[in-house]
Structures are given as structure tokens and as C-alpha cells.
TORKOL-4160 file (C-alpha; in steps of 0.2 Angstrom, whole numbers, padded with zeros to 4 digits, m for minus):
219
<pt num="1" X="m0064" Y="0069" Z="m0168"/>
<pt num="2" X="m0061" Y="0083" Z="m0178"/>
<pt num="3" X="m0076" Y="0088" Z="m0192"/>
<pt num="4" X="m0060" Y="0096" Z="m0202"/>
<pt num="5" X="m0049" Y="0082" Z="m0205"/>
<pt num="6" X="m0051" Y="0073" Z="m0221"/>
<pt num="7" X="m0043" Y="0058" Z="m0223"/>
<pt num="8" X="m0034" Y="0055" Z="m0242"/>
<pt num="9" X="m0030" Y="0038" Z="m0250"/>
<pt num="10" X="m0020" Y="0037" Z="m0262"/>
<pt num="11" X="m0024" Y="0022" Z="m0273"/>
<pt num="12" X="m0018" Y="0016" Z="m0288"/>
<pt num="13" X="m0032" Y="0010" Z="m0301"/>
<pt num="14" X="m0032" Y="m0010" Z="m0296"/>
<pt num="15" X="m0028" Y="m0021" Z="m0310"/>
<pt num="16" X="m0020" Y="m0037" Z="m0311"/>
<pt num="17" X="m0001" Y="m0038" Z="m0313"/>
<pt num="18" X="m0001" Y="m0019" Z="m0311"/>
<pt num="19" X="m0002" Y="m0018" Z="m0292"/>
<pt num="20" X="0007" Y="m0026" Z="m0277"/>
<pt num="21" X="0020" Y="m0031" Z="m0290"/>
<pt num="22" X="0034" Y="m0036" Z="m0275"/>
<pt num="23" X="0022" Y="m0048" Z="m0271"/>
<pt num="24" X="0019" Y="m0056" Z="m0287"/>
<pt num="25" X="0035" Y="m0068" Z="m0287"/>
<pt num="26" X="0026" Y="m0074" Z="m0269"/>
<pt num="27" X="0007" Y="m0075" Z="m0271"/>
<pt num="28" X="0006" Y="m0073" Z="m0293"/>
<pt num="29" X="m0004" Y="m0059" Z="m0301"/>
<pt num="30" X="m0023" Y="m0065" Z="m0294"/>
<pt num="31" X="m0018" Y="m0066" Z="m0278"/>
<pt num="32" X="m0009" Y="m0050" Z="m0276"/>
<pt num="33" X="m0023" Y="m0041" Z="m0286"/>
<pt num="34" X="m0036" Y="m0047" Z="m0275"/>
<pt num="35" X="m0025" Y="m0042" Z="m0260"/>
<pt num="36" X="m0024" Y="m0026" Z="m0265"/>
<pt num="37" X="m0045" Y="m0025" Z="m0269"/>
<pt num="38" X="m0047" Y="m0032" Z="m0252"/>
<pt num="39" X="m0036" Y="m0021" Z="m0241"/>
<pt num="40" X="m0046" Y="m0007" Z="m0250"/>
<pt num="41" X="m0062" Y="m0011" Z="m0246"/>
<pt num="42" X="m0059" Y="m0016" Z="m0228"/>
<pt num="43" X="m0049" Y="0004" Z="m0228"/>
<pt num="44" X="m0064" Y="0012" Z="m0233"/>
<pt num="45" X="m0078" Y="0003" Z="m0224"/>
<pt num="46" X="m0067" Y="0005" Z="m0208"/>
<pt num="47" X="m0064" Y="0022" Z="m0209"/>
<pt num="48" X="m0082" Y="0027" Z="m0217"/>
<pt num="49" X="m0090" Y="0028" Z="m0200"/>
<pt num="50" X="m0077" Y="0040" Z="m0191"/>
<pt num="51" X="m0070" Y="0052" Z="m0206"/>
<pt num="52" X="m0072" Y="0062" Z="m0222"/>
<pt num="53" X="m0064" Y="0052" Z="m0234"/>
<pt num="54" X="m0057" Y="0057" Z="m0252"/>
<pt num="55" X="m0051" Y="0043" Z="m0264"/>
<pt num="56" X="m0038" Y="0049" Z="m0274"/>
<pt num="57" X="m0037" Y="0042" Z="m0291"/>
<pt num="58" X="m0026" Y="0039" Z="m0305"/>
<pt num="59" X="m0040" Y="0034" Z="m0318"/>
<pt num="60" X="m0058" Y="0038" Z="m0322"/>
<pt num="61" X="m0071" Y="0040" Z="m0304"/>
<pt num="62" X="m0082" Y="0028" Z="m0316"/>
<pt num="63" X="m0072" Y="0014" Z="m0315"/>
<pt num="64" X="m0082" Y="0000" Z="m0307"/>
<pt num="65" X="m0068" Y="m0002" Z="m0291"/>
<pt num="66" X="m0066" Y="0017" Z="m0288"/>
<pt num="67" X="m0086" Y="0017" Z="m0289"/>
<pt num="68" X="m0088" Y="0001" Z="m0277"/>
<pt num="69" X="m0076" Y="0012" Z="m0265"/>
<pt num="70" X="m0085" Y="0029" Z="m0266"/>
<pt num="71" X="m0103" Y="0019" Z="m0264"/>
<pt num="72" X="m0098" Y="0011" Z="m0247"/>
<pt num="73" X="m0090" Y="0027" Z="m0240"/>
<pt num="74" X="m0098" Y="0041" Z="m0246"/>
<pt num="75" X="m0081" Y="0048" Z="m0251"/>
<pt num="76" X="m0077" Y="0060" Z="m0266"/>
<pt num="77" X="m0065" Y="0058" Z="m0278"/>
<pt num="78" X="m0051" Y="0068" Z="m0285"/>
<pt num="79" X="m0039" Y="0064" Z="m0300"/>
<pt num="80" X="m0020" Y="0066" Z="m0294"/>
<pt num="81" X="m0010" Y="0078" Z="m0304"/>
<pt num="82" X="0010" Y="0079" Z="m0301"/>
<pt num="83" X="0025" Y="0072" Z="m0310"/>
<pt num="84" X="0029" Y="0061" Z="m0297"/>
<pt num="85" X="0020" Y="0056" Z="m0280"/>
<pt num="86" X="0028" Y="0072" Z="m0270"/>
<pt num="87" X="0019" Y="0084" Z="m0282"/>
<pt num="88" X="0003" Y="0072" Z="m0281"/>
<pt num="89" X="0002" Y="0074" Z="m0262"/>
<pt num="90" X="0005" Y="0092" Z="m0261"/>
<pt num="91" X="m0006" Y="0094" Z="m0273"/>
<pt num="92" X="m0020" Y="0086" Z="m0262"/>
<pt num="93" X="m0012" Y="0092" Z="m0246"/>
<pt num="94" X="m0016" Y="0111" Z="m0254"/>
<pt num="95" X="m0033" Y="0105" Z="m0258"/>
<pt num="96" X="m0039" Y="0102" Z="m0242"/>
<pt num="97" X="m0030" Y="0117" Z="m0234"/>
<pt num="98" X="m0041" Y="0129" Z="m0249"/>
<pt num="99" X="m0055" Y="0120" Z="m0242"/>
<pt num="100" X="m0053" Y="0124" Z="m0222"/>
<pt num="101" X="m0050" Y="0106" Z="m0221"/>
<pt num="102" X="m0035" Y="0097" Z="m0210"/>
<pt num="103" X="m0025" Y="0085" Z="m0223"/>
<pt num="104" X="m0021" Y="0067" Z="m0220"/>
<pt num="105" X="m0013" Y="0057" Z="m0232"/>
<pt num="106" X="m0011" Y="0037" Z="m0231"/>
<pt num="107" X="m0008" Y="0024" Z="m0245"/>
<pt num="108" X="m0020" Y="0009" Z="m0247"/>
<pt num="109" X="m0004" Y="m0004" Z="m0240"/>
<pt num="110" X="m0007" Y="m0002" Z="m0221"/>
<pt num="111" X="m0023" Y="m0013" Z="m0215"/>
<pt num="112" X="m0015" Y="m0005" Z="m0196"/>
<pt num="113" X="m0023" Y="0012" Z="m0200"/>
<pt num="114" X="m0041" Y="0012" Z="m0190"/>
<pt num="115" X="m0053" Y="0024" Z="m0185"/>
<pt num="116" X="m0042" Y="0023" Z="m0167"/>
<pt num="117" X="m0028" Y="0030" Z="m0176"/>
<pt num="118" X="m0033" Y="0046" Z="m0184"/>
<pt num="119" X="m0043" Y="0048" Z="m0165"/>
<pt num="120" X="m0025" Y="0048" Z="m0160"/>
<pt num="121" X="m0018" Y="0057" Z="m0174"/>
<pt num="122" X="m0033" Y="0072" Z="m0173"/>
<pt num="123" X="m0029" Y="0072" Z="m0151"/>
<pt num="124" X="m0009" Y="0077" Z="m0156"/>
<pt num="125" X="m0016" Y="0090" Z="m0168"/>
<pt num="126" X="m0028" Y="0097" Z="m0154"/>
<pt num="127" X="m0014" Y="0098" Z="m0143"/>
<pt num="128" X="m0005" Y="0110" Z="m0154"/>
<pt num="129" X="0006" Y="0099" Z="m0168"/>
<pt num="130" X="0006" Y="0107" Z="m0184"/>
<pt num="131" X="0008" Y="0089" Z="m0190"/>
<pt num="132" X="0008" Y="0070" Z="m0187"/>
<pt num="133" X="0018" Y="0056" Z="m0195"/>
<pt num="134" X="0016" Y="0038" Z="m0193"/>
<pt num="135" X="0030" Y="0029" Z="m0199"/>
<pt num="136" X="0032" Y="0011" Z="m0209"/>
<pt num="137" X="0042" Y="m0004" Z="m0206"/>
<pt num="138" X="0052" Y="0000" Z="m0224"/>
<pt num="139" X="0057" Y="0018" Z="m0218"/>
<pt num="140" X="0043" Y="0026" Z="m0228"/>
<pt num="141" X="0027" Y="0031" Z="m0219"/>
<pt num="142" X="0009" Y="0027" Z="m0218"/>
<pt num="143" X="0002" Y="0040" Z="m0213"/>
<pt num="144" X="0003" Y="0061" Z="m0213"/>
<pt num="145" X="m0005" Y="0075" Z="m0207"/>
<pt num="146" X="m0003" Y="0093" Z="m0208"/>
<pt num="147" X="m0010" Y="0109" Z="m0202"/>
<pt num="148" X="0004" Y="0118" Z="m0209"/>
<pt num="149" X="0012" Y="0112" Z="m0225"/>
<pt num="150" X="0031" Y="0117" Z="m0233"/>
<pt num="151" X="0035" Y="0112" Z="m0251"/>
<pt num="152" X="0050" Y="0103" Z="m0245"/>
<pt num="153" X="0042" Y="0090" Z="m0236"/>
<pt num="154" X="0037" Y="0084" Z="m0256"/>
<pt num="155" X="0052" Y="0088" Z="m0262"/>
<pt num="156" X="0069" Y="0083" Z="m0265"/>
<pt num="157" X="0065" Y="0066" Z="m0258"/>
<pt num="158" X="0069" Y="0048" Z="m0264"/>
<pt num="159" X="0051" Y="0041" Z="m0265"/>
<pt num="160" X="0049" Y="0024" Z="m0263"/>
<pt num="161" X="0067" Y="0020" Z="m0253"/>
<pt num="162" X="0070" Y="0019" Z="m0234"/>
<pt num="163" X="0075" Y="0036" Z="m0232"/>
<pt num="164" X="0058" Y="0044" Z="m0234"/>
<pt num="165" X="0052" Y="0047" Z="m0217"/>
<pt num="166" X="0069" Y="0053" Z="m0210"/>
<pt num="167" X="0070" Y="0065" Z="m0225"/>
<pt num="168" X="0052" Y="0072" Z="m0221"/>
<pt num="169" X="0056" Y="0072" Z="m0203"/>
<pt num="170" X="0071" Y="0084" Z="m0208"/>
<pt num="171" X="0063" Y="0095" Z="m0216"/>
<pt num="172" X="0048" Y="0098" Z="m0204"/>
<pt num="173" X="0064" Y="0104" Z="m0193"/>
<pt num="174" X="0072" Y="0116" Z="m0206"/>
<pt num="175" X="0055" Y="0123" Z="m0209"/>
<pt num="176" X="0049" Y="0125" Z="m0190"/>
<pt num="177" X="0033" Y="0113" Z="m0193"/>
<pt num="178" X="0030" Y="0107" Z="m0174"/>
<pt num="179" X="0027" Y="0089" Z="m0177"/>
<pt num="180" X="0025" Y="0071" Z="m0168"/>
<pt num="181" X="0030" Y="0052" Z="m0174"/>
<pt num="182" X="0019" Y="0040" Z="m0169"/>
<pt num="183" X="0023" Y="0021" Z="m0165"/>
<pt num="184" X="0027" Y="0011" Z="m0184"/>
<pt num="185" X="0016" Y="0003" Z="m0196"/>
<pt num="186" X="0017" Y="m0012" Z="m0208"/>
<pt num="187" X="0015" Y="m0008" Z="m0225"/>
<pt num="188" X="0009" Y="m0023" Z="m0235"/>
<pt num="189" X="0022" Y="m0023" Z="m0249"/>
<pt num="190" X="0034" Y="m0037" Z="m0248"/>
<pt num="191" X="0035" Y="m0055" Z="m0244"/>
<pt num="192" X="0041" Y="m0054" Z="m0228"/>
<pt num="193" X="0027" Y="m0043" Z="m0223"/>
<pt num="194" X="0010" Y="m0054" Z="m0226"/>
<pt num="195" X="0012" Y="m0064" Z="m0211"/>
<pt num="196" X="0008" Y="m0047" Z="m0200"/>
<pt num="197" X="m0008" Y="m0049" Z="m0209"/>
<pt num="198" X="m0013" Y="m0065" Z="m0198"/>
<pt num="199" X="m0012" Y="m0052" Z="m0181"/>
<pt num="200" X="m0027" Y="m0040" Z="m0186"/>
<pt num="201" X="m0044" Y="m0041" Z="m0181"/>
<pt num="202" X="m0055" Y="m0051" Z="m0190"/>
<pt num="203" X="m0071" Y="m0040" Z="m0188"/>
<pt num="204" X="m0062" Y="m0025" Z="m0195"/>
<pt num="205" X="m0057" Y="m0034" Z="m0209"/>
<pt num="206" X="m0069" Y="m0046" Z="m0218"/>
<pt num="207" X="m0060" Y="m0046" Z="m0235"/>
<pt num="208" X="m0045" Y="m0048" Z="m0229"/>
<pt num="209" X="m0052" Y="m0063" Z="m0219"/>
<pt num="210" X="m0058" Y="m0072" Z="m0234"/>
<pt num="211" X="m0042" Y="m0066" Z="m0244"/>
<pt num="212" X="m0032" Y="m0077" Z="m0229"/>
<pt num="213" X="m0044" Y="m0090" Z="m0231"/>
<pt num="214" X="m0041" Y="m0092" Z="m0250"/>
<pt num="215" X="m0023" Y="m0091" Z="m0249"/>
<pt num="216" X="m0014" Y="m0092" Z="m0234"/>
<pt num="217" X="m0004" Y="m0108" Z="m0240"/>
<pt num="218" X="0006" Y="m0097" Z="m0254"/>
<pt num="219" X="0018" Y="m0089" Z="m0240"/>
């Protein structure tokens, strides 16, 4: 795999009632928070062993969680800084390019995204695309990198609605960005989406494992 990709997540600070709030009606506030903290840990111990990872942040690095994460990776930390989340990723997509490094960008919803993945994701970039999306079920995606950036692709969008990855797709087009779409991805958001949770493996995902243990009567 490629010394130069670095892979950023994007992670709210985890707090109950603050995160996986489409969830809440379904599993209540404990149960959504410690989904969230334990889709988080299994991200970062997976990819630990195959990646540079950067966690970034919406609070303080010396908050016990974001310290818990940086301790079992050996990631870095960077605050984000934008007024919405398209300036917050191009923010970090500029980052790593100033750095000589290759940008990927995933959210902490997708326990799909693996150490097998970004080896897919780094072989399309080898093979000359200047980037490589991997969309999710709720028309949004999981996953992006780019060799070559464009301030459109974080622009002029409708985060958060089904339209996102079409959108970015477009304007990779309009801006001559060579690119490749991967097969989909579930993001972990909704209801309807937890039973994908009972398909992954179980050695990959430890925390998740105890999470379903704990509370797979709720849905």
C-alpha cells in the first residue's frame, strides 16, 4: 500500500444525546452513544496496522475519547476548521496535499471501511485515478480520496441529503478530475440500517460485538 495515503476521520466529540441522534427514537441516548464509541474504536484499531491515520476533531485532543483513539492508533490529531463540513474537508484535504501526503476522507458511521478497502482504493489511485469515491446507501458517501483536489467538490453541495455523492461526482466531471466509484457502503445512521450490523466480521469488530451482545433486542 501506499506510504503516502493518509487516512482522515472525521469524528464528532462522542457524547450522549449528541451523537447518532436518528437513532435515538430506536436504541435511546446510551445505546446510540455507546454505538458510536464502539464503531470508533473498532475504525481505528482496524485501520492502525495498514495506514497513517489522522483523527479529526471537533474538541480538545485531551479529551479522554480522542486520547483512547490516538493511543491505540498512533494517529495525530487535527482540530477541523470551516463553517460547514465542505470547508472542514477541504481544509483537511489541503492539509495533507501541503504535506506530500494522498487524502482520504471517511466519517466514523461505516464499520464496512477495512484495511482491504483503502488496498483497493490506494490500487485505483496507482493505476492513474486522481480520485476514488465509495459511495453510501443514503446517497452520501463513505469514503474519498483525492490526488487532485477542486474547490467545488466542497462546495455548493447539500451536505447531509441524498444528492451528495451525484453532486461530487458532477463536479469531478466539470473539473476534469479522472475518478472511480466503488461498490456502496452502509452508513450507520438510521434505524433501518443496524441490522447490516449483524453481517460483519466478528474478529474485526470486537466492540461492536459486545455492543450487539448488549442490545441487539432494541431493533
Amino acid at each position: 500500500m501506499s506510504s503516502a495515503i493518509v487516512v482522515q476521520v472525521f469524528a464528532r466529540y462522542p457524547r450522549p444525546g449528541q451523537v447518532k441522534s436518528r437513532l435515538i427514537p430506536s436504541l435511546g441516548e446510551v445505546a446510540a452513544y455507546e454505538l458510536q464509541l464502539a464503531m470508533l474504536d473498532d475504525l481505528f484499531n482496524r485501520l492502525s496496522s495498514c495506514c497513517a491515520l489522522e483523527l479529526w476533531g471537533t474538541e480538545s485532543p485531551t479529551l479522554p475519547h480522542y486520547q483512547h483513539l490516538l493511543a491505540i492508533s498512533g494517529g495525530r490529531f487535527q482540530l477541523q476548521q470551516g463553517a460547514d463540513l465542505g470547508e472542514r474537508m477541504e481544509t483537511a484535504v489541503d492539509s495533507a496535499h501541503r504535506n506530500g501526503e494522498i487524502p482520504l476522507l471517511i466519517g466514523a458511521d461505516c464499520p464496512q471501511i477495512d484495511c482491504a478497502l483503502v488496498a483497493q482504493i490506494d490500487a485505483r489511485l496507482n493505476r492513474g485515478a486522481q480520485a476514488v469515491m465509495v459511495p453510501a446507501n443514503d446517497g452520501g458517501y463513505v469514503a474519498l480520496a483525492l490526488q487532485r483536489s477542486h474547490h467545488s467538490l466542497f462546495h455548493d453541495i447539500a451536505w447531509g441529503t441524498a444528492t451528495v455523492a451525484e453532486k461530487t461526482r458532477q463536479a469531478m466531471q466539470r473539473c476534469s478530475i479522472e475518478h472511480e466509484v466503488l461498490a456502496e457502503c452502509t452508513d450507520i445512521d438510521t434505524a433501518a440500517d443496524l441490522p447490516s450490523l449483524d453481517d460483519l466480521p466478528a474478529m474485526e469488530n470486537p466492540a461492536l460485538q459486545r455492543w450487539l451482545e448488549q442490545y441487539r433486542g432494541l431493533y
